[in-house]
C-alpha positions as CSV (number, residue, x, y, z in Angstrom):
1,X,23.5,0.6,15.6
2,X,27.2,-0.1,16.8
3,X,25.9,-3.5,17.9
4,X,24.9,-4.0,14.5
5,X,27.8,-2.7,12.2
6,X,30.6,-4.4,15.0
7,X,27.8,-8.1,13.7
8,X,28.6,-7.2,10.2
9,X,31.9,-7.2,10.8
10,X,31.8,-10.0,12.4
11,X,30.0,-12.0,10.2
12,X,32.3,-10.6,7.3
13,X,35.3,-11.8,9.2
14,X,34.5,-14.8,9.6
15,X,33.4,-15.3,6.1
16,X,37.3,-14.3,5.0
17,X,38.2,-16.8,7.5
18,X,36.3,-19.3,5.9
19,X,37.5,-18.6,2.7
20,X,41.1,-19.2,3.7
21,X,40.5,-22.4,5.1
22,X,39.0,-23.2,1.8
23,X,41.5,-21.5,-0.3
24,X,44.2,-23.4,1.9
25,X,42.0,-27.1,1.6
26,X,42.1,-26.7,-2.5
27,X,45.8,-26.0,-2.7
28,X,46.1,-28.9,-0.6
29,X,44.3,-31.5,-2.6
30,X,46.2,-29.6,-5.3
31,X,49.7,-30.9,-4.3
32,X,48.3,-34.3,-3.1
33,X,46.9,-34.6,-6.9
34,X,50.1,-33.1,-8.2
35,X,52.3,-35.3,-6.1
36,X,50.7,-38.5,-7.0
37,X,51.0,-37.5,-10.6
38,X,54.5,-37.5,-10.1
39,X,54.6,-40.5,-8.3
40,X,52.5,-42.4,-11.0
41,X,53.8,-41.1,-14.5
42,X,57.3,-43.5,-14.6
43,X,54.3,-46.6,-14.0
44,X,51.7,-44.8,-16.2
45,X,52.2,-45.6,-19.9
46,X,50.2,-45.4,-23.3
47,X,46.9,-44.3,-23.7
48,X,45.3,-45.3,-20.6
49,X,48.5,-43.0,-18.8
50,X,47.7,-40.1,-21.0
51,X,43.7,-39.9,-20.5
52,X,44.8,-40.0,-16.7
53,X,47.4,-37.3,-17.1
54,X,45.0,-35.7,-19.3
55,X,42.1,-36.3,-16.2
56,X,44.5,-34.7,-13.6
57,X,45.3,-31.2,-15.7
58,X,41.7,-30.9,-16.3
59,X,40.9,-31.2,-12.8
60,X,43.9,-28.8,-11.7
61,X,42.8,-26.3,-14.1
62,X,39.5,-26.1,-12.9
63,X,40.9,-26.4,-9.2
64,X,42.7,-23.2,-10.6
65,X,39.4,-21.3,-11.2
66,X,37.9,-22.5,-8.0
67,X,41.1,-20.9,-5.9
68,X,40.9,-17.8,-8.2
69,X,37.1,-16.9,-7.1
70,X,37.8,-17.6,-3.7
71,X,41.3,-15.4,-3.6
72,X,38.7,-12.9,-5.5
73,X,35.9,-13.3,-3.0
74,X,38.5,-12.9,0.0
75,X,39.6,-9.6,-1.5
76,X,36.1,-8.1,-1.9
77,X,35.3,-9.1,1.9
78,X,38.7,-7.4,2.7
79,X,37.3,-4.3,0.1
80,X,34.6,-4.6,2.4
81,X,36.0,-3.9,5.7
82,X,38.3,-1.4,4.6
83,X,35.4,0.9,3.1
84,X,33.9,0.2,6.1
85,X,36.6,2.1,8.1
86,X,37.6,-1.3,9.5
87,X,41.0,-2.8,9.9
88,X,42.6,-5.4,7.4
89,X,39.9,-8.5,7.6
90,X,43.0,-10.8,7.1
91,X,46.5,-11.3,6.1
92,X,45.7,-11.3,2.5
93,X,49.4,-11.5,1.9
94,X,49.5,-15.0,3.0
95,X,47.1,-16.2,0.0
96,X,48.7,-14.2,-2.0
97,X,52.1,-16.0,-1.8
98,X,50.6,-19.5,-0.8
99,X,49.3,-18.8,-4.4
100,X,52.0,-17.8,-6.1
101,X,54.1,-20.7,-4.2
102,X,51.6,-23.5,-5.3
103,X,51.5,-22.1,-9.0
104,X,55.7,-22.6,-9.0
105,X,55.3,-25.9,-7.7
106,X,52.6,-27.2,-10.3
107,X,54.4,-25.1,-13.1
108,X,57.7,-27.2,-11.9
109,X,56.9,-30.6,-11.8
110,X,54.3,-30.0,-15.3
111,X,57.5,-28.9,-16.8
């Protein structure tokens, strides 16, 4: 049974591991969108400049979503180690302020 639970917790770790890479890919593309938005608005005038400003916040927003499931589904893995009697999955700390760094960067440059 040991051999078991200790595959589990494998399998759960590296599912959290996963999910940080993921988390860490989409606030990636994320800047890259956000810096070439920046780079692009002083040459990006009248209405074909606002439909692709308008493109990029759609997309961030729903980039948004898609970080805040996986920040969610990191935390139930974690949730699930810890009720497990397991240590800390993963340095959920380090999402947590990669987030909150990469929502003060977009909410800077959006003005």
């Amino acid at each position: 049974m040991a051999g078991f639970q200790q595959s589990q917790e494998q399998a759960t770790r590296n599912g959290i591991m996963a999910l940080e890479q993921a988390f860490t890919g989409v606030q990636n593309c994320r800047q890259d969108v956000e810096n070439m938005k920046f780079n692009l608005s002083s040459g990006l005038k009248g209405s074909d400049g606002k439909a692709f400003q308008d493109l990029l916040k759609l997309w961030d927003d729903q980039a948004e979503v898609i970080s805040r499931n996986v920040r969610d589904m990191v935390d139930t893995l974690n949730e699930t180690l810890r009720t497990q009697g397991l240590t800390q999955g993963s340095n959920n700390e380090s999402i947590t302020t990669a987030y909150s760094q990469s929502q003060s960067v977009f909410d800077t440059l959006s003005g």
